[in-house]
C-alpha positions as CSV (number, residue, x, y, z in Angstrom):
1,X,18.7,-24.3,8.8
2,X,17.0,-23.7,12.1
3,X,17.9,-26.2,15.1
4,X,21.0,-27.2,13.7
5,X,24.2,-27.7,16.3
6,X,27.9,-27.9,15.2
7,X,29.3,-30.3,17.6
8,X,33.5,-30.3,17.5
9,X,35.5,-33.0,19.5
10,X,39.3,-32.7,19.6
11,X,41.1,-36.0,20.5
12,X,44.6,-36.0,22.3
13,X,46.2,-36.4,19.0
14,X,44.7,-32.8,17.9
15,X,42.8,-35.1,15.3
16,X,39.0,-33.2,14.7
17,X,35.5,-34.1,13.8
18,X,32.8,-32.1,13.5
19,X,29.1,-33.3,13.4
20,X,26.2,-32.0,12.9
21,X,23.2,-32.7,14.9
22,X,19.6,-32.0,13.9
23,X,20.4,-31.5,10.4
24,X,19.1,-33.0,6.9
25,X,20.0,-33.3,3.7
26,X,22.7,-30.7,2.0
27,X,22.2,-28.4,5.2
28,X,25.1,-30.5,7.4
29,X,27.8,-29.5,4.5
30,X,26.7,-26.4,3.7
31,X,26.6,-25.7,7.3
32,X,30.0,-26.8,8.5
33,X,31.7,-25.5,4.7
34,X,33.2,-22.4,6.5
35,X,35.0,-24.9,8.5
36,X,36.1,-27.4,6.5
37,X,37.6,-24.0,4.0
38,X,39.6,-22.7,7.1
39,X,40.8,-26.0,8.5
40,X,42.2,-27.2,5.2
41,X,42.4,-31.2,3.6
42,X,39.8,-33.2,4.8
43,X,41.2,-36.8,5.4
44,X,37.9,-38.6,6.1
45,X,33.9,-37.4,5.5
46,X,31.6,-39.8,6.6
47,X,27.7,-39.0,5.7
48,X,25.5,-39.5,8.7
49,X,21.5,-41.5,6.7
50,X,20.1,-38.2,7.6
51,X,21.9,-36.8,5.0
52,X,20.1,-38.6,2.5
53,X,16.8,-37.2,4.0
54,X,15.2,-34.3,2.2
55,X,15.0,-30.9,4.4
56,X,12.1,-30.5,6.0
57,X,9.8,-27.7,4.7
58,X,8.7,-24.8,7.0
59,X,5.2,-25.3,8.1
60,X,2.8,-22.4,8.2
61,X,-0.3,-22.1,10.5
62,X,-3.5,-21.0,8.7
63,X,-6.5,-20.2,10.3
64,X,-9.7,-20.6,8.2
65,X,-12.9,-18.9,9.2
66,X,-14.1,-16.6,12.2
């Protein structure tokens, strides 16, 4: 879950989203979970294509030889 940002916007009707940028797969719900728990009934969840996208793997750097 590295790069991920929570992005919240309020409207003048208190009425909340939350959105994940630079997130795939499960990561975005797992991510914003704590959330959603504390705020109570979702009325709406709308999953971004990304979401569908498998997490990318963490890359490692080898160096072969002298």
């Amino acid at each position: 879950m590295a790069g991920e940002t929570i992005e919240i916007t309020i409207d003048r009707h208190g009425n909340m989203k939350i959105d994940v940028k630079g997130g795939h797969g499960e990561s975005c719900t797992k991510l914003t979970k704590y959330l959603e728990d504390g705020l109570g009934k979702i009325t709406k969840r709308v999953l971004k294509p990304e979401y569908r996208e498998r997490e990318p793997l963490a890359q490692e750097k080898i160096k072969v030889g002298k």
